[in-house]
N, C-alpha and C positions, 0 to 999 in steps of 0.2 A: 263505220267511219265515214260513210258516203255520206249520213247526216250532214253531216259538218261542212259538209259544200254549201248545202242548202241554210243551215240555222246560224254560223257566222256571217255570211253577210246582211242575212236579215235581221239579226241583232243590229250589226253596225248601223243599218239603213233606218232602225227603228231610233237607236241611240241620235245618229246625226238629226231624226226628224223632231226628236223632242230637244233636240238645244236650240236646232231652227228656229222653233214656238217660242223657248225661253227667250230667244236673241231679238226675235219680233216684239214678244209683251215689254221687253225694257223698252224699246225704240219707242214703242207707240207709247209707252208714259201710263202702264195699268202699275204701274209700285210706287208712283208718283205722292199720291196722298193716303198713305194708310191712317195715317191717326185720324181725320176727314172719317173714313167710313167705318172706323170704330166708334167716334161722336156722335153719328149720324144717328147711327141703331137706341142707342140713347133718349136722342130727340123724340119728345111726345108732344106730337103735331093734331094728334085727335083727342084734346081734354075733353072741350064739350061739345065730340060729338056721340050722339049714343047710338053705336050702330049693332046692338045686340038686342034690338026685339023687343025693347020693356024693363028688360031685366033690371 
């Protein structure tokens, strides 16, 4: 049971540190444009470039 001194607050500590993170990425605007970087991945920006060698 002494565990439990040590792994409940470090849980808590771990828990509070990843909503930190989550509270930060909203603020700074990283969920901003998702549709953006799902169209991006799409975009073929190298039609004619041939960068495989010949092939």
């Amino acid at each position: 049971m002494n565990v439990l001194v040590y792994l409940v607050p470090m849980a808590l500590a771990l828990g509070l540190t990843g909503l930190a993170a989550f509270l930060w990425s909203l603020r700074a605007g990283q969920y901003e444009d998702m549709d953006g970087a799902a169209l991006r991945i799409l975009d073929n920006d190298d039609m004619g470039d041939n960068t495989q060698g010949g092939r």
